[in-house]
N, C-alpha and C positions, 0 to 999 in steps of 0.2 A: 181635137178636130176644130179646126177653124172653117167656114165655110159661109161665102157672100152669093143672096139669092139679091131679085128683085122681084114683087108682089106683080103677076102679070094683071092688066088692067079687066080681063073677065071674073076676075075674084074679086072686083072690088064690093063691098057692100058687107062680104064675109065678115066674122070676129078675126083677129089676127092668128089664133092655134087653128083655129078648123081652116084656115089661109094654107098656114103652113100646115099641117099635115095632110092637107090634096099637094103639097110641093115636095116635101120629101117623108114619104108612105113608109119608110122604111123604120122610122118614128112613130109611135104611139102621141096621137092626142092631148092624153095625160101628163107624161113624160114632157112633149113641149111648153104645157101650162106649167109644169113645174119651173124648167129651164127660160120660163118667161117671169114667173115669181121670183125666183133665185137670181134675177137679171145677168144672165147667159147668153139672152138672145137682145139685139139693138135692132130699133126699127130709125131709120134716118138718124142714129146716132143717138137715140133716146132709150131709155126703156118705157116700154108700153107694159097695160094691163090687157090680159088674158083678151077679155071683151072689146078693146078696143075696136071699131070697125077698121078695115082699108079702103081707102080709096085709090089706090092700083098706084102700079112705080115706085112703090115703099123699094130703099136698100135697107136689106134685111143680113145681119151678121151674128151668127151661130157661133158662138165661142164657147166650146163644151170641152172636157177631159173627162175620159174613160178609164175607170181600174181596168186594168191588167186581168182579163179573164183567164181564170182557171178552170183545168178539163180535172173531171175524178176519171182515174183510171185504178180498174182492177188492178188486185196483183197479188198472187199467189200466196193462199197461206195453208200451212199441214193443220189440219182440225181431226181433234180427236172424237171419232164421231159413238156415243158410248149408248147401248142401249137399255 
């Protein structure tokens, strides 16, 4: 997933994760300090630390890759049930 935000200027002041995760909620906090340590995410073409403040109008670019999720699915087995 590639994905380009900008920092809207009411957030300024904020650390850059608690930024972005009032920007996209569908992320854990956690998870974008990680993808901010693991330099995932570029602020103005930099990587930032976690705490950095914003001062609003940051371009912000999320370059993340997802495994491939897998579903468990039941499925039928004969059990010999002995008592």
């Amino acid at each position: 997933m590639k994905q380009q935000l900008t920092i809207p200027p009411e957030l300024a002041g904020n650390r850059i994760d608690q930024a972005l995760a009032k920007l996209v909620p569908e992320y854990s906090r956690s998870l974008i300090k990680t993808w901010l340590d693991n330099h995932k995410i570029t602020i103005n073409g930099e990587f930032w630390q976690p705490k950095a403040k914003v001062a609003g109008n940051e371009t912000v670019v999320i370059d993340v890759e997802f495994k491939e999720q897998t579903t468990h699915e039941p499925e039928p087995i004969k059990l010999d049930i002995v008592y």
